[in-house]
C-alpha positions in Angstrom: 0.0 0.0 0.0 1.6 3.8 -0.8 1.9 6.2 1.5 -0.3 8.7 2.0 1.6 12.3 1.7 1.2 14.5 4.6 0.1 17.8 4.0 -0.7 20.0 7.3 -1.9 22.7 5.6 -5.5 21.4 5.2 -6.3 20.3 9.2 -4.6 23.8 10.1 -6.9 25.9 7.7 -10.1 23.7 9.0 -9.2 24.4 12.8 -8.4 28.1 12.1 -11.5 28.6 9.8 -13.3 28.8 12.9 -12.0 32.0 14.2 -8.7 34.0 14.1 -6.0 32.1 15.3 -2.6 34.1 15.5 -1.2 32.4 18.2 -1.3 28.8 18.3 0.4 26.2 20.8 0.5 22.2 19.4 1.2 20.7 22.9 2.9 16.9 21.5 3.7 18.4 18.4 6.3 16.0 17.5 8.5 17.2 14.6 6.1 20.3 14.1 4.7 19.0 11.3 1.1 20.7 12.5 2.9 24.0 13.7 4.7 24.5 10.1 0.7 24.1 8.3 -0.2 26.3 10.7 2.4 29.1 9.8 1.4 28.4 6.1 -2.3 29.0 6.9 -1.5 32.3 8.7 -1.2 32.0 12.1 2.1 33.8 12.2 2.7 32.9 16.2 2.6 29.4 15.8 4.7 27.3 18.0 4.6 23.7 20.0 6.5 21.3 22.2 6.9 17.5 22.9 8.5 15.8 25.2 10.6 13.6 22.9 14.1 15.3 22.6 14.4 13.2 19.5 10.8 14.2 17.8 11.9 17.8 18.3 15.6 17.1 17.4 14.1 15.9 13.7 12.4 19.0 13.6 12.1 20.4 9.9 14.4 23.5 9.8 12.0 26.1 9.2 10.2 25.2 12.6 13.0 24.3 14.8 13.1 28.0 16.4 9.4 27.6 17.3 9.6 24.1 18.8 11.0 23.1 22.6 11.5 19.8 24.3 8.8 20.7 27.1 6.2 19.2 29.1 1.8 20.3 29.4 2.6 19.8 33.1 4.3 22.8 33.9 3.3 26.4 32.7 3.9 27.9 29.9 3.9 31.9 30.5 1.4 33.2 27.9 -1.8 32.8 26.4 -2.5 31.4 23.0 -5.9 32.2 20.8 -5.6 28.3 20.4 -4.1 25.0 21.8 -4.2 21.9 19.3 -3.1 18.2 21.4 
Protein backbone atom coordinates (compact mmCIF):
# COMPACT_ATOMS: atom_id res chain seq x y z
CA UNK A 1 0.00 0.00 0.00
CA UNK A 2 1.59 3.76 -0.76
CA UNK A 3 1.95 6.19 1.52
CA UNK A 4 -0.33 8.69 2.02
CA UNK A 5 1.58 12.30 1.75
CA UNK A 6 1.20 14.47 4.62
CA UNK A 7 0.14 17.80 3.97
CA UNK A 8 -0.69 20.01 7.30
CA UNK A 9 -1.86 22.67 5.56
CA UNK A 10 -5.49 21.44 5.18
CA UNK A 11 -6.31 20.32 9.24
CA UNK A 12 -4.56 23.84 10.15
CA UNK A 13 -6.87 25.89 7.72
CA UNK A 14 -10.06 23.66 9.00
CA UNK A 15 -9.18 24.41 12.76
CA UNK A 16 -8.43 28.13 12.11
CA UNK A 17 -11.46 28.59 9.76
CA UNK A 18 -13.28 28.79 12.88
CA UNK A 19 -11.99 32.03 14.23
CA UNK A 20 -8.65 34.00 14.11
CA UNK A 21 -6.05 32.05 15.29
CA UNK A 22 -2.60 34.09 15.47
CA UNK A 23 -1.18 32.39 18.19
CA UNK A 24 -1.33 28.79 18.28
CA UNK A 25 0.42 26.22 20.82
CA UNK A 26 0.53 22.22 19.40
CA UNK A 27 1.21 20.75 22.92
CA UNK A 28 2.94 16.92 21.51
CA UNK A 29 3.74 18.44 18.39
CA UNK A 30 6.29 16.04 17.45
CA UNK A 31 8.50 17.17 14.61
CA UNK A 32 6.08 20.28 14.09
CA UNK A 33 4.68 19.01 11.30
CA UNK A 34 1.06 20.72 12.49
CA UNK A 35 2.95 24.02 13.70
CA UNK A 36 4.73 24.45 10.09
CA UNK A 37 0.67 24.09 8.28
CA UNK A 38 -0.18 26.31 10.74
CA UNK A 39 2.36 29.14 9.84
CA UNK A 40 1.39 28.36 6.05
CA UNK A 41 -2.25 28.99 6.86
CA UNK A 42 -1.46 32.30 8.74
CA UNK A 43 -1.15 31.99 12.06
CA UNK A 44 2.10 33.84 12.22
CA UNK A 45 2.69 32.87 16.20
CA UNK A 46 2.58 29.40 15.80
CA UNK A 47 4.66 27.29 18.03
CA UNK A 48 4.61 23.69 20.03
CA UNK A 49 6.48 21.27 22.19
CA UNK A 50 6.95 17.55 22.89
CA UNK A 51 8.49 15.77 25.21
CA UNK A 52 10.58 13.60 22.92
CA UNK A 53 14.11 15.31 22.64
CA UNK A 54 14.40 13.22 19.49
CA UNK A 55 10.76 14.21 17.82
CA UNK A 56 11.93 17.76 18.33
CA UNK A 57 15.63 17.10 17.36
CA UNK A 58 14.13 15.93 13.73
CA UNK A 59 12.37 19.03 13.63
CA UNK A 60 12.08 20.42 9.89
CA UNK A 61 14.35 23.48 9.81
CA UNK A 62 11.96 26.06 9.24
CA UNK A 63 10.19 25.23 12.63
CA UNK A 64 13.01 24.32 14.77
CA UNK A 65 13.07 28.00 16.40
CA UNK A 66 9.37 27.61 17.28
CA UNK A 67 9.58 24.12 18.81
CA UNK A 68 11.03 23.10 22.62
CA UNK A 69 11.50 19.84 24.28
CA UNK A 70 8.79 20.67 27.11
CA UNK A 71 6.18 19.25 29.07
CA UNK A 72 1.83 20.30 29.43
CA UNK A 73 2.62 19.78 33.13
CA UNK A 74 4.31 22.78 33.94
CA UNK A 75 3.32 26.43 32.74
CA UNK A 76 3.85 27.93 29.87
CA UNK A 77 3.88 31.93 30.53
CA UNK A 78 1.39 33.20 27.87
CA UNK A 79 -1.79 32.82 26.36
CA UNK A 80 -2.50 31.41 22.99
CA UNK A 81 -5.90 32.18 20.85
CA UNK A 82 -5.60 28.30 20.41
CA UNK A 83 -4.14 25.01 21.80
CA UNK A 84 -4.20 21.94 19.30
CA UNK A 85 -3.13 18.19 21.44
Amino acid sequence: MAAIPLNPVAPARVITATGRAESVLDVGCATGLLVHGFLVAGSSGAEGFDLSETAIAEADPEVRDRVRVASATIPYGRQYDLITC
